[in-house]
SETORFI-749952 format. One record per residue (C-alpha): x, y, z; residue in one letter. Coordinates in steps of 0.5 Angstrom, whole numbers, plus 2048, in hexadecimal, padded with zeros to 3 digits. Each point is the difference from the previous one (the first is absolute). Last residue first. Example, Ala and Ser with C-alpha at 12.3 -4.5 7.8 and 13.67 -1.06 7.14 Angstrom:
81B7FE80Es;7FE7F9802a;
% end
This chain:
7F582977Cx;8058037FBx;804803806x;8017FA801x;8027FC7FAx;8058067FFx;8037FE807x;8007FA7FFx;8048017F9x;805805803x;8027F9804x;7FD802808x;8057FF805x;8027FC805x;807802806x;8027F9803x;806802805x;8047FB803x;8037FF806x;8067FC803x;8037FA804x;801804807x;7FA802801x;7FB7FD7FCx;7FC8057FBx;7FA8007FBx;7FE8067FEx;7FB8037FBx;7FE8067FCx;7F98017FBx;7FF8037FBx;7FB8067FCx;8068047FEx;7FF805806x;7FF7FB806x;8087FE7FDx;802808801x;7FD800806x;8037FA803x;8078027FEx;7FF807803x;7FE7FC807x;8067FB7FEx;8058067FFx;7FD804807x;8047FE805x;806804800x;8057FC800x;807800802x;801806803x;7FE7FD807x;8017F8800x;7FB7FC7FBx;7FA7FD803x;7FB8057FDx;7FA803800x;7FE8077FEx;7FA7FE7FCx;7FD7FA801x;8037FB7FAx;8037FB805x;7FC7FF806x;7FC7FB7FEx;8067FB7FFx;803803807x;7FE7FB805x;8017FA7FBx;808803800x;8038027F9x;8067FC7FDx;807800801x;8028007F8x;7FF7FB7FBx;7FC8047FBx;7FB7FF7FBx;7FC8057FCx;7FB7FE7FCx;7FC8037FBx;7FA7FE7FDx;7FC8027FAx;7F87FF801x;7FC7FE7FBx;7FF7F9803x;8077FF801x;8068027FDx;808800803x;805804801x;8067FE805x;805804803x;8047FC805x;806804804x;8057FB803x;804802807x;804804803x;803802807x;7FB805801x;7FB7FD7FCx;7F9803803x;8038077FEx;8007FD7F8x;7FA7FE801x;7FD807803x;8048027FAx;7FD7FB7FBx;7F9803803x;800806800x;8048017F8x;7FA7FA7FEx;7FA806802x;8058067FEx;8007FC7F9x;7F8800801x;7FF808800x;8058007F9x;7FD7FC7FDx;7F9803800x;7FA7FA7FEx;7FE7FB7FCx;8037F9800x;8037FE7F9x;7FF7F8800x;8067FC802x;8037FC7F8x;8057FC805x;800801808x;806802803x;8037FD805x;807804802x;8047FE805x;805806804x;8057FE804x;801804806x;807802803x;7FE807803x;8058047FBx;7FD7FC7FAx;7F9801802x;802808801x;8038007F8x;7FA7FC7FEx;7FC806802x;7FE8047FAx;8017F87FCx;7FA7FE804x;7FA8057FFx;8028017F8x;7FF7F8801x;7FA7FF804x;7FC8067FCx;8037FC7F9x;7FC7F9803x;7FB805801x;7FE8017F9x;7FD8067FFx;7F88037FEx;7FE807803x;7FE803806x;801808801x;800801808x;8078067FEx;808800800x;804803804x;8077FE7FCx;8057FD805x;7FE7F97FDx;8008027F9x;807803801x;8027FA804x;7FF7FB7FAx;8028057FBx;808800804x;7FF7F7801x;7FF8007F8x;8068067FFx;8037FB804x;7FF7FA7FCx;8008047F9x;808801803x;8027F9802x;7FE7FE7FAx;8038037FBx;806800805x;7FF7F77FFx;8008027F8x;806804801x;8047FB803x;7FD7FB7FBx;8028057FAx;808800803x;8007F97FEx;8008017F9x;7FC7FB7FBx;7FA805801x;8048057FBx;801806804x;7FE8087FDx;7F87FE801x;8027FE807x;803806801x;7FB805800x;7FB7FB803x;805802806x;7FF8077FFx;7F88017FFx;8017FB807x;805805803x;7FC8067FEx;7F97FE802x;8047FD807x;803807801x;7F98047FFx;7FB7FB805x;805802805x;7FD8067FFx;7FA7FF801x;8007FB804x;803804805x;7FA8057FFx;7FB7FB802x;8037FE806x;801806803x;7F98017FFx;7FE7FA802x;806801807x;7FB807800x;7F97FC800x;8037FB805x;801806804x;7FA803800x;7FD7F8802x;806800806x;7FC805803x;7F97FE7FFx;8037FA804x;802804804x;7FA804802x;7FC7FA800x;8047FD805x;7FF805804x;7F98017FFx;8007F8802x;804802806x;7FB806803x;7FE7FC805x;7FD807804x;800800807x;7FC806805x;802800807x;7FC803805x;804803806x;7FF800807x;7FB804806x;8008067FEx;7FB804804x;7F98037FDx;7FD7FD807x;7FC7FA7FCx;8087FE7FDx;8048027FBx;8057FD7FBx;8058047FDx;8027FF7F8x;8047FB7FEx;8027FE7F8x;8047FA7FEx;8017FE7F8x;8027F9800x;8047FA7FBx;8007F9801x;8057FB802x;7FD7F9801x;8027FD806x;7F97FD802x;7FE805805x;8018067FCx;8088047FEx;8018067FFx;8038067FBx;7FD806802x;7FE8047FAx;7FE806802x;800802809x;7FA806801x;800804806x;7F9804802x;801804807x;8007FF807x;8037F9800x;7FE7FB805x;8037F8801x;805803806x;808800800x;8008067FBx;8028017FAx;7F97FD7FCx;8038007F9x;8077FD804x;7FB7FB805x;7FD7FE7FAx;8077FE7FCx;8027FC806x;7FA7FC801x;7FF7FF7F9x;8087FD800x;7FE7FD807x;7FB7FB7FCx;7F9803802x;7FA7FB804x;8057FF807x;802808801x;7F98027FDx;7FE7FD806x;7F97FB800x;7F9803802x;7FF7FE7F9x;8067FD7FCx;7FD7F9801x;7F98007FFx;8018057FAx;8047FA7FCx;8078027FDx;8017FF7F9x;8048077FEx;7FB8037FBx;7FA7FA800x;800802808x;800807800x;7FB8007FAx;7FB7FD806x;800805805x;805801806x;7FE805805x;8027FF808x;8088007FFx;803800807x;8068057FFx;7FE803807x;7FF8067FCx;7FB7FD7FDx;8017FE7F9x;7FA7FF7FBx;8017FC7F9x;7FD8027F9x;8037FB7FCx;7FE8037F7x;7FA7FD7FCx;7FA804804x;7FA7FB801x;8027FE807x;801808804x;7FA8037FCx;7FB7FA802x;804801807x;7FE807800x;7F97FF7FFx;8007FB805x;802805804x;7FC8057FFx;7FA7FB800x;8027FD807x;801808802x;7F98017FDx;7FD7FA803x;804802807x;7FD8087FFx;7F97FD801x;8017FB805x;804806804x;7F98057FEx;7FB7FA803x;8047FE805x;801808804x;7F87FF7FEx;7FE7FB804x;806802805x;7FC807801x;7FA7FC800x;8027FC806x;803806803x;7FA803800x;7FB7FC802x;8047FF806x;800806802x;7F88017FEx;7FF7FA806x;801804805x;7FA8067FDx;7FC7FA7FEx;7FF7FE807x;800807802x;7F98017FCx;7FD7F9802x;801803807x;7FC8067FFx;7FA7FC7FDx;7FF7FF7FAx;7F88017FFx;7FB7FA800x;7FC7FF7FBx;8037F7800x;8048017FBx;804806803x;7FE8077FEx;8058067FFx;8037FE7FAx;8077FE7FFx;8068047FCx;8087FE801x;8058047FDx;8067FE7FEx;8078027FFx;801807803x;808801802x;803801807x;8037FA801x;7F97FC7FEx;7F9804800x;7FA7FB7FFx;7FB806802x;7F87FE802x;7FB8037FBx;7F97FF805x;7F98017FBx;8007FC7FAx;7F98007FDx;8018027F9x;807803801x;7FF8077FBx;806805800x;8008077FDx;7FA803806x;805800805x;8037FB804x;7FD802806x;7FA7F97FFx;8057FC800x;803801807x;8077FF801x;8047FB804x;805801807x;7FC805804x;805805800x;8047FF7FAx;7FB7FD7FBx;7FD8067FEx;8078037FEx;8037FA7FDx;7F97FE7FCx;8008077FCx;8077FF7FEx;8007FA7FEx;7F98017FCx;8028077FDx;7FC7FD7F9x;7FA7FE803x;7FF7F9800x;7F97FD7FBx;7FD7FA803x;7FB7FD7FBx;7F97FD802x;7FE7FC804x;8057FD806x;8017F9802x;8077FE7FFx;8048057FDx;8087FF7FEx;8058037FDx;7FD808800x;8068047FDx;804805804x;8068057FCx;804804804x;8067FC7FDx;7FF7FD7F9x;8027F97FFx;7FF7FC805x;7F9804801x;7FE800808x;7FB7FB803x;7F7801801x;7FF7FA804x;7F8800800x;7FB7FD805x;7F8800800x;7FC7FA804x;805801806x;7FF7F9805x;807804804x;8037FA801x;7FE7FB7FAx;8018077FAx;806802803x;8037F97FFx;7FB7FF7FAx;8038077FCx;8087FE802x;7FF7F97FDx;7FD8047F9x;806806801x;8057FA801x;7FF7FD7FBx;8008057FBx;806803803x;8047FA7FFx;8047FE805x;7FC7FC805x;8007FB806x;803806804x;7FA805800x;7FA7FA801x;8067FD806x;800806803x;7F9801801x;7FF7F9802x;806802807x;7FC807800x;7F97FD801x;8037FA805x;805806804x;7FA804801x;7FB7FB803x;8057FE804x;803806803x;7FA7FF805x;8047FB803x;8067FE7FDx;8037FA804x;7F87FE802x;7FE8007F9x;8067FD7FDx;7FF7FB806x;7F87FF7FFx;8028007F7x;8057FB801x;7FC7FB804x;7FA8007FBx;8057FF7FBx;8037F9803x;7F97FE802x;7FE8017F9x;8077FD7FDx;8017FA805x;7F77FD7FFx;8037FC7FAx;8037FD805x;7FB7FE804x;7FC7FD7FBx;8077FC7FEx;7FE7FE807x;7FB7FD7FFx;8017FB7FBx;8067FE803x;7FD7FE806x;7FA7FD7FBx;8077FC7FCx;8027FE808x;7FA7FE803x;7FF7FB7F9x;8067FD800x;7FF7FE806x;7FB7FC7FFx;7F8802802x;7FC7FB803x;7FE804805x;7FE8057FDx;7FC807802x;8047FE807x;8067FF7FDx;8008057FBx;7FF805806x;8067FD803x;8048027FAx;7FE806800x;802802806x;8087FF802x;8028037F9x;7FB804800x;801803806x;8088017FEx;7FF8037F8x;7FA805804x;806803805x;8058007F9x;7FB8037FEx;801805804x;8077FF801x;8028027F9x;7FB807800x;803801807x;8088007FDx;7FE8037FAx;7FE805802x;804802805x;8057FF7FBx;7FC8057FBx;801805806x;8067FE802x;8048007FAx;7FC8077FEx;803803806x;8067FE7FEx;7FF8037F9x;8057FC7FBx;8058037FBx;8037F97FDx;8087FE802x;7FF7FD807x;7F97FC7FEx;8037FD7F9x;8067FE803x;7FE7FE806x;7FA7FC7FEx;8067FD7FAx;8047FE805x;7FC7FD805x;7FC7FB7FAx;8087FE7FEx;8027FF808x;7FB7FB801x;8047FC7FDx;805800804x;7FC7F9805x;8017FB7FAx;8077FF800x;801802807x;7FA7FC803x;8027FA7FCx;807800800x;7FE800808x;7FB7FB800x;8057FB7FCx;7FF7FF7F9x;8037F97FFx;8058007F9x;7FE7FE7F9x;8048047FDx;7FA8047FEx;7FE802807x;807801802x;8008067FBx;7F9802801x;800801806x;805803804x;8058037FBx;7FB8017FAx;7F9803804x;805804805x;8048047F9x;7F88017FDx;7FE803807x;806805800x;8008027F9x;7F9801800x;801805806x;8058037FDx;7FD8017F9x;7F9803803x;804805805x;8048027F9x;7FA8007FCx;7FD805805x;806805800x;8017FF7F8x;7F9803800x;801805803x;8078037FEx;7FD7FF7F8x;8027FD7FBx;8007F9801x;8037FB7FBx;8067FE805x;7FB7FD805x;7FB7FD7FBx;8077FC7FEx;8007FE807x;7F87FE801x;8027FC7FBx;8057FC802x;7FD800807x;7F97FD7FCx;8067FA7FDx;8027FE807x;7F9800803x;7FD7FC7F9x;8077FB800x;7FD7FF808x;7F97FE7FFx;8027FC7FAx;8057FC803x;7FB7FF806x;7FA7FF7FCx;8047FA7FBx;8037FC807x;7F9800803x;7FD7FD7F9x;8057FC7FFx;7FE7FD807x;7FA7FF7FEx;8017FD7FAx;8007F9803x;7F8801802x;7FE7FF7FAx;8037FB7FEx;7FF7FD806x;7F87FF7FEx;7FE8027F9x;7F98027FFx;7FE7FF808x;805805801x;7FD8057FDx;7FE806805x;806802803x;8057FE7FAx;7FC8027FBx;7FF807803x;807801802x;8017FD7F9x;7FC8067FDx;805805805x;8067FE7FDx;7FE8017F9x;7FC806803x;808803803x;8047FE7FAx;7FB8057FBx;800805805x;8068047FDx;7FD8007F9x;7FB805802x;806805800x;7FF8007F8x;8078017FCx;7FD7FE7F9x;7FD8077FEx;805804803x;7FE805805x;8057FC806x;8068047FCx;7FD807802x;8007FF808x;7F9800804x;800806805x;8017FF808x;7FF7F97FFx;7FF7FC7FAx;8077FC800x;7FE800808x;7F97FE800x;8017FB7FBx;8047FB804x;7FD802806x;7F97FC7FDx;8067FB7FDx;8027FE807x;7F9801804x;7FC7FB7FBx;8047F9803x;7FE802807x;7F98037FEx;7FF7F87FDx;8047FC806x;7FB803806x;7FA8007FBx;8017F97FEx;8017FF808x;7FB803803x;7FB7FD7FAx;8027F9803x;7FE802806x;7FA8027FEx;7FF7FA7FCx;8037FA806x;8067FD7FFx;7FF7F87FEx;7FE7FA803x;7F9800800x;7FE801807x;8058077FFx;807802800x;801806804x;8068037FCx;800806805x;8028057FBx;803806800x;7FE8077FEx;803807802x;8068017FCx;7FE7FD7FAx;7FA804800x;802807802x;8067FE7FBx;7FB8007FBx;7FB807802x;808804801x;8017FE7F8x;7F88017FEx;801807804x;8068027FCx;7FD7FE7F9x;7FA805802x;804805803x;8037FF7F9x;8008077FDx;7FD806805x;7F9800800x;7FE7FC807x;806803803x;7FE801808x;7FB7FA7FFx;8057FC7FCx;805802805x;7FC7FE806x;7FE7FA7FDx;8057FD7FFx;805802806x;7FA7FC804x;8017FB7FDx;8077FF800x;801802807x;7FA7FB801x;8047FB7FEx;807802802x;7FB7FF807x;7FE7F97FFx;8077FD7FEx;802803806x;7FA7FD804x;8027FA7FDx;8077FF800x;7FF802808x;7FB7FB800x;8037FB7FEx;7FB7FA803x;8067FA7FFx;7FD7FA7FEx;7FC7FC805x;8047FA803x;8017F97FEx;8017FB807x;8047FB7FDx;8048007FAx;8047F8800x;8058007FBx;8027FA7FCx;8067FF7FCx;8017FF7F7x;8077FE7FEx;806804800x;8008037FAx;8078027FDx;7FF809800x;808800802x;7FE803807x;7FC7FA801x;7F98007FEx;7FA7FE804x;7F97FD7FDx;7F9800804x;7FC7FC804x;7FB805802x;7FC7FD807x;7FA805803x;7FD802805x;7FA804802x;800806806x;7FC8057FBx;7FE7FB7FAx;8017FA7FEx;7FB8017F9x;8038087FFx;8077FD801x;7FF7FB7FBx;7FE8047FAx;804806802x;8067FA7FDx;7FB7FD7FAx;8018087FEx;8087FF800x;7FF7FC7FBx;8017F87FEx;8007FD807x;7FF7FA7FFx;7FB7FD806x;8037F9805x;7FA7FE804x;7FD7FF806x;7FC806800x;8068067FEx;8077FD7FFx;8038067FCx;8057FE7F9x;8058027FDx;802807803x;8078037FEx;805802805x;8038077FEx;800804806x;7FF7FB805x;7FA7FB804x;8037FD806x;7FA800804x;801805805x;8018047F9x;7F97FE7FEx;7FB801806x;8048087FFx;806802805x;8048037FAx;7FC8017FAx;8017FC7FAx;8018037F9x;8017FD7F9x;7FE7F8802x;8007FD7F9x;7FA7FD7FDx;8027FC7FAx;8068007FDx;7FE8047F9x;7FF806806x;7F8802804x;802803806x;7FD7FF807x;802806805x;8007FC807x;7FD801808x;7FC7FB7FFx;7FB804801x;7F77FF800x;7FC8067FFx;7FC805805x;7F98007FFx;7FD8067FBx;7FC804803x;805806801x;8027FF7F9x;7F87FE7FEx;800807803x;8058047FBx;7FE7FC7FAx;7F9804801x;805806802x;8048007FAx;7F98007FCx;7FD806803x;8068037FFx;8017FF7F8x;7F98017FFx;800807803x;8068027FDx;7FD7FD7FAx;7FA803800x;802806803x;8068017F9x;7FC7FE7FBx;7FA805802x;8058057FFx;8037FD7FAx;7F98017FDx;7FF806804x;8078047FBx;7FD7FC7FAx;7FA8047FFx;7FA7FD801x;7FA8067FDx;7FA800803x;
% end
């Protein structure tokens, strides 16, 4: 036999009721056996000053003899002699010796208004009375006790599988405990108190301390555990960590005090002071808690029940702390008044949640009666044994042995009735089925069967399951050898197929009219007959066809044999229970299958939408949907790296909060209306915008309706497309036709400017030959010589530039490609006040590879030098060579480049100049173009000193050496 978790906690649940109770009421007869205990009539404390005098009560042996509030006790004379008081413990030591009517004489010290010692005085306490019986406060106290126990158990019994009825009976059980229990503080032969009663008070400090982090957790748990309490290292159980420290040292101090004598007993008050302070922030923290479980509730009900419990907490925590708690911490007395008020509220956290639990469920009256009935007879039954056990088994213990201990009487007392109560359950069955019996009468047989019928349908959903669980129902009730469940085809109307047989031989083969068959000799009698179903059918032994008919439709067919397992034949009877329990036969399969086909088309609507989500997330253009509302509800992963908005943050969001007004105004003009549908396609081109960032960006919208299920339009999906890169690209393949046409220009100006400068250098050569050297006009035509064979140099310079040239490598001198570079911008250098230095190598190597190509890579970079410097500055132009490698370095002393941008400046399209400034593309171009001579570009650069450029090739020898290898 399987023990589930639901009978061990069951069982946990009497024991420890039952444990709980017979234990308060052992603790209850030594109360009421217990002598009455001496009383001076004062509340002794132990201060830094000794022992003070907190509160005396009027009339006391005490106040008659002068003792006031906040006098200190020196010394007792007690047996002819002067005793130290060291502890108020040494005070209830001398009044249990004098006893009753005794007399004592305390010298203690008086204090003036200022607090100046007036010295020591003698006080004669004559006539020591009983301490006062309280028997009010007791039998209040006594009442919330079983309040609470009794609204423990009832809900665990009535809510055993609801979530923490458990936890909740162990908060009731503790305040039972702490409630309930006193100790008499019997001190025994040997001086000290005795075990059990020192088991009394461990018990009564230990379920004080645990009832306020018990409560604690419930309320952060209760009706339904909250997110943030998942995290790993949140752990409730850290909550009991102060009440178990606190409960050891109530252990050691309790039955340690030969280890450490005072010691010991001095954390008494500590630990009094601690229990009540963590009673009190545990009741204030459950109310904070069962607050926010208030605002968190969802429903009517539930916010009903939460709102009973919340007030009712709210009530008792507030009471504690003003009555109790605050005046206990501050070292004040607690009168008996605060005390009941303080203590006496608490009831109303119990009542609140029985109420709350019995006034908002659905429950039957008369099964409240019955079951209270129930219980009520089965609880005073043995409670009946508890009590003649209780009076009996300790004489017969007697008699068996004389000798025997108490200790011994009490432990086989226990013993037996332990064994009692492992009798409850049995007792309280017997007693539930003679008051069903005698409630129902002869329905109870029929109820009983149908109730376990009723749970076999409903405890399954599978057909499969179902079938097999429905077969050993019928199986056991009817004792039928021979069954089968013939069910209709999911997928093909009309169609009835054979899904289980149990005991039959051979094949069953159903006739092709079984639905109509069956309803037409079934409509009389209420089932059919195998044997008239023609000879195209085969049931191999089964003789009754029972119909299984939910609104009006055929669904299953019952089929069982004509004898029963003993021979016998089913009975008339047995056919009508079959016929009563084919309704719910029906509606259990109907539901299987109505299941089966929703599970199936959800996996295929799960599928779809998976399918569409794939589809949604691998496109590289936004796809967002807008409900009418303006709520966005679709956003994919495109969408964000497009605009940089997270999904979590635009789903569910207005599309009024998401898009900057400009989108907004510009979608509501391609939409034309107020509300986010549109009834056609629309399409909005290079919409020009902004991203999260502030980066412009360039868009394409396209908007379609979007309809829901019911074929009704529900909003708009919105299709964006970035096409800024396109753009850009666009443009820059623009102004590359334009570059072609301006070197087509320029070819042809040098031309012709070619021409004329020919013929002014062929005339002033002219006029050289005709002037003597001696003449200073040859010195004025040496300089216009010069001067003409420059600009023809600088004309030819631009011609070859303009001129499209192919890939051919050849051999060349880059110190000539830096100059030739140099003197086609010397003018736009000397404009933007930048000084040029040149550093050439002497006798550099030839390099090997198109000149043309690496002018436009040095014209890339002086240009974006000579930008750097926009209020001028020194251009550094070395040549150099290293290992076989020619190396030019280009040094301006401009602003500099940002860490942040180093690796971003040879991307294509990157740039940090201003629109219509740059295009992005130079370096990039640059970079290729030096990948393609086999070298390698560097860039060092320090914002605000400058940045240098290093670009390495290959020597024309290195290269040959190479290409050898």
């Amino acid at each position: 036999m399987k023990i589930t978790g639901a009978a061990i906690k069951a069982f946990l649940v009497v024991a420890l009721t039952v444990g709980a109770v017979l234990f308060v009421a052992m603790n209850t007869r030594d109360r009421v056996k217990a002598p009455p205990t001496p009383d001076d009539g004062v509340v002794w404390v132990a201060t830094e000053e000794g022992v003070t005098a907190l509160d005396v009560r009027s009339g006391s042996p005490a106040f008659n003899a002068g003792i006031r509030p906040g006098q200190i006790l020196r010394y007792i004379y007690h047996d002819g002699a002067w005793e130290y008081i060291e502890r108020p413990d040494d005070v209830a030591y001398y009044l249990d010796d004098v006893g009753i009517n005794g007399n004592l004489v305390y010298e203690v010290e008086r204090f003036n208004s200022l607090g100046v010692s007036q010295g020591l005085w003698e006080g004669d306490v004559k006539q020591i009375e009983p301490a006062p019986l309280r028997r009010v406060e007791t039998f209040y106290f006594g009442l919330i006790a079983i309040v609470y126990l009794i609204i423990g158990v009832f809900v665990f019994l009535r809510q055993g599988r609801a979530p923490y009825s458990f936890h909740f009976f162990w908060i009731c059980l503790t305040a039972f405990l702490f409630y309930a229990l006193k100790p008499t503080l019997t001190v025994g032969p040997d001086g000290e108190w005795e075990l059990f009663d020192r088991c009394v008070l461990l018990v009564d400090h230990v379920a004080f301390l645990l009832a306020a982090p018990l409560f604690v957790h419930f309320c952060m748990v209760f009706p339904s555990k909250p997110e943030w309490l998942s995290v790993r290292w949140l752990s409730p159980s850290a909550l009991y960590i102060p009440a178990v420290t606190m409960g050891v040292a109530e252990a050691v101090l309790l039955f340690g005090q030969n280890l450490a004598g005072d010691y010991l007993v001095a954390g008494r008050s500590l630990l009094d002071t601690v229990g009540v302070g963590q009673f009190a922030i545990g009741a204030v923290a459950a109310d904070v808690l069962l607050v926010n479980s208030y605002l968190r509730a969802r429903t009517p009900a539930l916010r009903l029940q939460l709102r009973w419990i919340m007030w009712g907490v709210a009530l008792a925590a507030g009471a504690f702390a003003v009555f109790y708690a605050i005046p206990y911490l501050l070292g004040q007395a607690v009168s008996t008044a605060s005390e009941v008020l303080g203590l006496g509220p608490l009831i109303l956290v119990p009542l609140s949640f029985g109420y709350s639990i019995v006034r908002y469920r659905m429950m039957d009256v008369d099964v409240i009666v019955r079951r209270s009935f129930v219980h009520v007879v089965a609880t005073a039954t043995v409670a009946a044994l508890y009590l003649l056990l209780l009076l009996t088994v300790g004489d017969v213990v007697k008699e068996i042995n004389p000798t025997a201990s108490t200790w011994v009487v009490r432990a086989v007392t226990v013993a037996v009735m332990l064994l009692i109560t492992i009798l409850f359950a049995p007792v309280k069955t017997w007693l539930q089925q003679t008051a069903d019996r005698l409630f129902y009468g002869e329905r109870y047989t029929l109820r009983k069967g149908l109730g376990e019928f009723g749970r076999a349908l409903a405890s399954t959903s599978e057909l499969d399951s179902l079938l097999a669980s429905l077969a050993a129902r019928l199986r056991r009730m009817l004792s039928a050898d021979q069954l089968a469940i013939v069910v209709e085809n999911a997928h093909q109307t009309g169609r009835f197929d054979v899904l289980l047989a149990d005991g039959i031989d051979g094949d069953i083969r159903i006739p092709s009219d079984f639905s109509r068959w069956v309803r037409a000799n079934a409509v009389m009698r209420g089932y059919a007959l195998a044997d008239e179903s023609g000879q195209d059918a085969e049931w191999a032994g089964v003789h009754y066809l029972v119909p299984c008919v939910v609104r009006d439709r055929l669904v299953a067919v019952i089929g069982i044999g004509r004898q029963t397992s003993d021979g016998s034949l089913l009975t008339s009877e047995d056919i009508e229970i079959l016929r009563a329990l084919s309704g719910y036969v029906a509606v259990a399969i109907d539901n299987s299958l109505l299941l089966q086909s929703e599970r199936e088309k959800s996996e295929a609507l799960a599928h779809l939408q998976q399918f569409s989500a794939s589809i949604i997330e691998s496109v590289n253009v936004g796809i967002l949907v807008i409900d009418s509302s303006g709520i966005i509800t679709t956003w994919n992963s495109a969408l964000e790296e497009m605009l940089g908005i997270g999904r979590d943050e635009a789903l569910g969001s207005s599309a009024l909060q998401i898009f900057n007004e400009e989108m907004i105004t510009t979608l509501r003009a391609v939409t034309g209306t107020a509300a986010w549908v549109v009834g056609d396609v629309r399409h909005l081109y290079k919409f020009r915008t902004v991203r999260r960032d502030d980066r412009p960006i360039v868009i394409n919208l396209s908007l379609a309706p979007f309809e829901d299920t019911a074929h009704t339009l529900a909003g708009t999906l919105v299709v964006v497309e970035d096409v800024t890169d396109r753009l850009k690209l666009e443009d820059q393949l623009q102004q590359s036709d334009k570059l072609s046409s301006i070197g087509l220009l320029a070819a042809g100006v040098a031309h012709e400017v070619n021409t004329p400068l020919a013929g002014i250098s062929s005339y002033t050569q002219m006029l050289l030959g005709q002037i003597p050297d001696s003449d200073p006009k040859s010195r004025l035509l040496e300089k216009v010589l010069l001067q003409t064979e420059r600009a023809s140099g600088i004309v030819n310079n631009l011609l070859n530039f303009s001129r499209t040239s192919g890939s051919d490598f050849a051999a060349l001198d880059l110190n000539r490609v830096l100059e030739d570079t140099l003197q086609l911008m010397e003018i736009q250098l000397h404009k933007s006040n930048v000084t040029i230095k040149r550093t050439y190598a002497e006798e550099l190597p030839e390099a090997y590879g198109n000149a043309s190509k690496l002018q436009q890579v040095f014209m890339n970079l002086i240009l974006n030098a000579r930008d750097a410097m926009a209020s001028g500055g020194t251009l550094d132009i070395e040549t150099e060579t290293a290992d076989h490698m020619l190396v030019v370095r280009i040094r301006d002393t401009g602003i500099g480049i940002a860490a942040e941008n180093i690796t971003k400046i040879y991307d294509p399209f990157y740039t940090t100049k201003s629109v219509g400034q740059g295009t992005g593309l130079g370096l990039a171009v640059s970079y290729g173009i030096v990948q393609e001579h086999a070298g390698r570009i560097f860039v060092d650069s320090q914002p605000g000193v400058g940045t240098t450029f290093t670009i390495k090739i290959p020597s024309r020898y290195r290269r040959l050496q190479v290409a050898s290898d």
